[in-house]
C-alpha positions as CSV (number, residue, x, y, z in Angstrom):
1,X,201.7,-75.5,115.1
2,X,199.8,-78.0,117.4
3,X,196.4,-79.3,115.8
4,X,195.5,-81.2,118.2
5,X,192.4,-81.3,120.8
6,X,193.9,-81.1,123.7
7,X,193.5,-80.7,127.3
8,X,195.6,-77.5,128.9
9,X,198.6,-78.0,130.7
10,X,201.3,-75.4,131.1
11,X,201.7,-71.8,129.2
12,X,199.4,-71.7,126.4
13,X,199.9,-70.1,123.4
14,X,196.4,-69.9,121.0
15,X,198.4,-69.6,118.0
16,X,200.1,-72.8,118.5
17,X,196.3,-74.3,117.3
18,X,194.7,-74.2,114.5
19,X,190.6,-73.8,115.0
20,X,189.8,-75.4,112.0
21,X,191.5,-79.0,112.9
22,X,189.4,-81.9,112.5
23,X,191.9,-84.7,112.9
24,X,191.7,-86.3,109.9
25,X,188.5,-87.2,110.5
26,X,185.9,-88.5,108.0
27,X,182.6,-85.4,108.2
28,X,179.9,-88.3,108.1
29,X,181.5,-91.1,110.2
30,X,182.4,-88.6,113.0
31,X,178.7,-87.4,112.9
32,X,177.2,-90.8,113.3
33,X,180.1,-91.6,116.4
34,X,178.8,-88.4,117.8
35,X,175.2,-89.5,117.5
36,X,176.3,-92.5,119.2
37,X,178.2,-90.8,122.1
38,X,175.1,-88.4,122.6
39,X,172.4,-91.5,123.3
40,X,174.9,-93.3,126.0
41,X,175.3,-89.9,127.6
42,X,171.6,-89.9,127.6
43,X,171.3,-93.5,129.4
44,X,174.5,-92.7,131.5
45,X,172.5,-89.8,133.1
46,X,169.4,-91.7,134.1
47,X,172.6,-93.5,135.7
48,X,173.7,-90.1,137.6
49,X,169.9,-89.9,138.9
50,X,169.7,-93.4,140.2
51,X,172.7,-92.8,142.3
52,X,172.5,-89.7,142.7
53,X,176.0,-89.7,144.3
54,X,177.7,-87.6,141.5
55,X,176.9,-84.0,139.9
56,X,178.7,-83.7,136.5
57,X,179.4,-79.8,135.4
58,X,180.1,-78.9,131.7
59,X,181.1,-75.7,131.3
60,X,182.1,-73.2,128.4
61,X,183.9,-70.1,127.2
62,X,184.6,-68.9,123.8
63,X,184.8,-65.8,121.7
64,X,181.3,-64.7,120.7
65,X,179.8,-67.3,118.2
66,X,182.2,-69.5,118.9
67,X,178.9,-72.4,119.3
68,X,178.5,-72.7,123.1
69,X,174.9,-73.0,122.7
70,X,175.3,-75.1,119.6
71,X,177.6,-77.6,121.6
72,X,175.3,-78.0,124.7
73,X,172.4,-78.6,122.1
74,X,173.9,-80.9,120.5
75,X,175.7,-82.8,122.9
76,X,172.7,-83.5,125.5
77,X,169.8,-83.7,122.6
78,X,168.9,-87.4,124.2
79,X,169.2,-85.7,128.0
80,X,166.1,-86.0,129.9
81,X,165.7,-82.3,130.3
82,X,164.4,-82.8,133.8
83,X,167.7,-84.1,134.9
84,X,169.4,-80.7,133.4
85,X,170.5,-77.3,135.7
86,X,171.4,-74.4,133.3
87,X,173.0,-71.1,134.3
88,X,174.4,-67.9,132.2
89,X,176.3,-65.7,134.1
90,X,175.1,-62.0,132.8
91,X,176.4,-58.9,134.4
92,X,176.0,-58.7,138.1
93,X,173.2,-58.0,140.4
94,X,173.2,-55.3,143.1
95,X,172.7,-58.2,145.5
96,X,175.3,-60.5,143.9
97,X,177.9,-57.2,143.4
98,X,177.3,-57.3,147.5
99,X,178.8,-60.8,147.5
100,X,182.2,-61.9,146.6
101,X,182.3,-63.0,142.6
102,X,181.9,-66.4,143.4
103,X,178.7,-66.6,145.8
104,X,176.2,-66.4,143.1
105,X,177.9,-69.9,141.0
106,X,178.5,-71.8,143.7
107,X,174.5,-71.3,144.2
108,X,174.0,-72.8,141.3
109,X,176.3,-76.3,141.3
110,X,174.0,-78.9,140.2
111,X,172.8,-81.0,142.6
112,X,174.4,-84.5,142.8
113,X,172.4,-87.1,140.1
114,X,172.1,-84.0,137.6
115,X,173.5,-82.3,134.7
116,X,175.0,-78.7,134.9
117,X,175.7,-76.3,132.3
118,X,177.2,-72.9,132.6
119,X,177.1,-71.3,129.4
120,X,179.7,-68.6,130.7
121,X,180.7,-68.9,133.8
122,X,182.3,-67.6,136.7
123,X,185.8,-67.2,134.2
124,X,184.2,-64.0,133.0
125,X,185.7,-62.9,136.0
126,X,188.9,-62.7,134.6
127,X,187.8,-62.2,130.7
128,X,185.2,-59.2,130.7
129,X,185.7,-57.7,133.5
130,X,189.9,-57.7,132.8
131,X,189.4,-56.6,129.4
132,X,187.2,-54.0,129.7
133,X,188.9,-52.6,132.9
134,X,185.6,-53.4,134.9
135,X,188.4,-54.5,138.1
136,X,191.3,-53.8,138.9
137,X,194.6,-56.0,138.1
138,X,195.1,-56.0,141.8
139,X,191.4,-57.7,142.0
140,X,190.6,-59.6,138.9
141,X,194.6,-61.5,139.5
142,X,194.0,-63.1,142.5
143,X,190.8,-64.6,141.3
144,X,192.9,-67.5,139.4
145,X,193.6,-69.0,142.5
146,X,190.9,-68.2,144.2
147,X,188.6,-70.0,141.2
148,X,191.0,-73.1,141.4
149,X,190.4,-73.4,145.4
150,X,187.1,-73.3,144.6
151,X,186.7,-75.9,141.7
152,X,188.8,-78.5,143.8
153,X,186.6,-78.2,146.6
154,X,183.4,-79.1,144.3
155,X,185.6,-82.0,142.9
156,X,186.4,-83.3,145.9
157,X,182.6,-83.5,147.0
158,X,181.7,-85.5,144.0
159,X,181.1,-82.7,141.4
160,X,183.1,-84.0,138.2
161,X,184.2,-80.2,136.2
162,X,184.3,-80.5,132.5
163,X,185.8,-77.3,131.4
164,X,185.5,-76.4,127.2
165,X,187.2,-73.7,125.5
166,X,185.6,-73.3,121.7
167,X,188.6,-72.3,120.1
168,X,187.1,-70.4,116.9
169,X,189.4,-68.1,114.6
170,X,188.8,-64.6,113.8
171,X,187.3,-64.9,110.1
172,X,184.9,-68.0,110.9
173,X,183.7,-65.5,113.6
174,X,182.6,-62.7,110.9
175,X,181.1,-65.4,108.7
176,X,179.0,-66.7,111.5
177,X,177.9,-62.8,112.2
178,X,177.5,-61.9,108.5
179,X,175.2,-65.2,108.9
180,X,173.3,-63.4,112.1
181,X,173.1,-60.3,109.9
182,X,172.0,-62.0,106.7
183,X,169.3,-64.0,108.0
184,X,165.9,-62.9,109.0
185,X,165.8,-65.9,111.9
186,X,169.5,-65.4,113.3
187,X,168.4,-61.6,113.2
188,X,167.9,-62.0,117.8
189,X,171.3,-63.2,118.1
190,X,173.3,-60.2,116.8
191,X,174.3,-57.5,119.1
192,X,176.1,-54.4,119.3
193,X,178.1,-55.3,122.1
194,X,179.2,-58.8,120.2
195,X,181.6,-56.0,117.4
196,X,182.7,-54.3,120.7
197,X,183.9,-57.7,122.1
198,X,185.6,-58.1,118.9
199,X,187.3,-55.0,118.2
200,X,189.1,-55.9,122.0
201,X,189.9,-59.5,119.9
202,X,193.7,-59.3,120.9
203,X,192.9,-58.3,124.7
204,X,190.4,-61.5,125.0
205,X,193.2,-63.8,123.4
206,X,195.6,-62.9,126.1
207,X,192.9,-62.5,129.0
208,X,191.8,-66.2,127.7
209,X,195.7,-67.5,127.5
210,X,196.2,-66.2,130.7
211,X,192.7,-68.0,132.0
212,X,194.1,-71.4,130.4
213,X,197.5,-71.3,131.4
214,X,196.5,-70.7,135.1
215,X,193.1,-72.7,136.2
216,X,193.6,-75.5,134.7
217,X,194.7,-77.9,137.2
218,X,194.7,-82.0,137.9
219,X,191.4,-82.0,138.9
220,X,189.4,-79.8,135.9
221,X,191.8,-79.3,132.9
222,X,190.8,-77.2,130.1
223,X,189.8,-79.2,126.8
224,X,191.3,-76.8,123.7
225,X,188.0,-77.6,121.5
226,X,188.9,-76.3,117.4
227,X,185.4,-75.0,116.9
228,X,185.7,-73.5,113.1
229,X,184.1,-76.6,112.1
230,X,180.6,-77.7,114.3
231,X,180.6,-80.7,113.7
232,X,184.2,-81.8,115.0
233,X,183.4,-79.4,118.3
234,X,180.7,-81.7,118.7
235,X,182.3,-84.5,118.7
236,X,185.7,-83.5,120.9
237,X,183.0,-82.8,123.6
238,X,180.7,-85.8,123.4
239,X,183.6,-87.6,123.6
240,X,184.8,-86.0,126.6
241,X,181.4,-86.2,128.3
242,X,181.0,-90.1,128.1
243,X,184.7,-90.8,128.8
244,X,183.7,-88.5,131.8
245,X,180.9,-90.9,132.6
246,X,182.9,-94.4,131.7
247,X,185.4,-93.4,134.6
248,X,182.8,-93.1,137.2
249,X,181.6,-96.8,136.0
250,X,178.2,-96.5,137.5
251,X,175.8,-99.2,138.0
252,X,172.0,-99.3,139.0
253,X,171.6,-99.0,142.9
254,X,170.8,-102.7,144.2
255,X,166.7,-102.6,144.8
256,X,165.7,-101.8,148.8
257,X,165.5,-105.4,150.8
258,X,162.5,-106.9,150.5
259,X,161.3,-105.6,147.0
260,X,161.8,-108.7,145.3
261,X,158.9,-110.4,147.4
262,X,156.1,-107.5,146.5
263,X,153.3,-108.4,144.1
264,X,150.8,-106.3,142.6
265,X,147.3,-107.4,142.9
């Protein structure tokens, strides 16, 4: 079995990692390196803003609980907020049913010098709606192609595409909805339709196989985050964020001509 974080590449098999790898890794020490990691991501995106040349887009998927909203939380907690786009994709519109499935995501790419998120994404496209029969095989098929056309185009105008998988395992997932259940402020997070989502648990591991195996390509591979443990997810995508940001090497734009010579009276 591979315990490793990893990035996808070839025919993935879920079982062949283990969700509750944490590399050996000392609980504390990683925390602080995370801390760390968090407060240059926050200095590297006044960096993005200066420029403005770049967008950078972290996205993720996971089985329900599996701490998307913990990871983004976490992971830009030192983000000016103002320099942050957030989208959720929830079930379709009548106007953006009238589209193709990719019109209403590409509306909401960051703009270059910010931070996107999806929580979900435009991959729901072929997760829920394969799972739960809401397309066709003849439809919901060609969309892996059709979703790698369209993230290459964004990286190749200046969008880097951070792509996270929160792999969780089955049992930490009913201990985290036990948790929901048990208390009185987690309460809002439960819903019916997360025990239906489970009860199709095999379906989802192949749909999200399937997903890995075929989008992730040389410009946005999947990173295989083990998420049974919170604090190690945090830090496998912290880690990827800033080495995201070290290989764009920004610097601060050179001031306009002539602004070295103004004085304020």
């Amino acid at each position: 079995m591979k315990t490793q974080d990893l990035v996808a590449d070839g025919k993935i098999s879920l079982r062949r990692f283990a969700a509750d790898y944490t590399g050996r890794l000392d609980k504390d020490h990683a925390k602080k390196s995370t801390d760390e990691m968090c407060r240059r991501i926050g200095d590297q995106q006044e960096l993005l803003y200066a420029n403005s040349t770049h967008a950078v887009l972290l996205l993720f998927q996971g089985m329900d609980a599996s701490g998307k909203d913990g990871a983004i939380r976490s992971v830009l907690h030192d983000v000016n907020p103002a320099g942050v786009e957030t989208a959720n994709f929830k079930v379709p519109s009548a106007e953006e049913k009238a589209h193709d499935f990719l019109w209403r995501v590409h509306h909401a790419v960051p703009r270059a010098g910010n931070i996107g998120v999806f929580n979900r994404s435009h991959y729901e496209a072929v997760l829920a709606e394969r799972v739960f029969h809401l397309a066709p095989r003849r439809v919901w098929s060609r969309r892996y192609e059709q979703i790698v056309d369209f993230e290459r185009m964004l990286c190749e105008n200046n969008v880097v595409l951070l792509k996270f998988y929160l792999h969780i395992s089955r049992g930490e997932q009913a201990e985290r909805f036990e948790k929901r259940l048990d208390r009185r402020k987690k309460n809002w997070k439960f819903a019916s339709a997360d025990l239906t989502a489970r009860e199709h648990w095999a379906q989802y591991t192949r749909a999200y196989e399937d997903m890995l195996s075929r989008t992730s390509h040389r410009a946005a591979r999947w990173h295989i985050v083990p998420s049974d443990h919170k604090w190690y997810r945090d830090h496998v995508v912290a880690q990827a964020v800033i080495g995201a940001f070290d290989a764009l090497k920004l610097k601060w734009p050179k001031p306009a001509k002539g602004l070295d010579k103004i004085r304020i009276k």
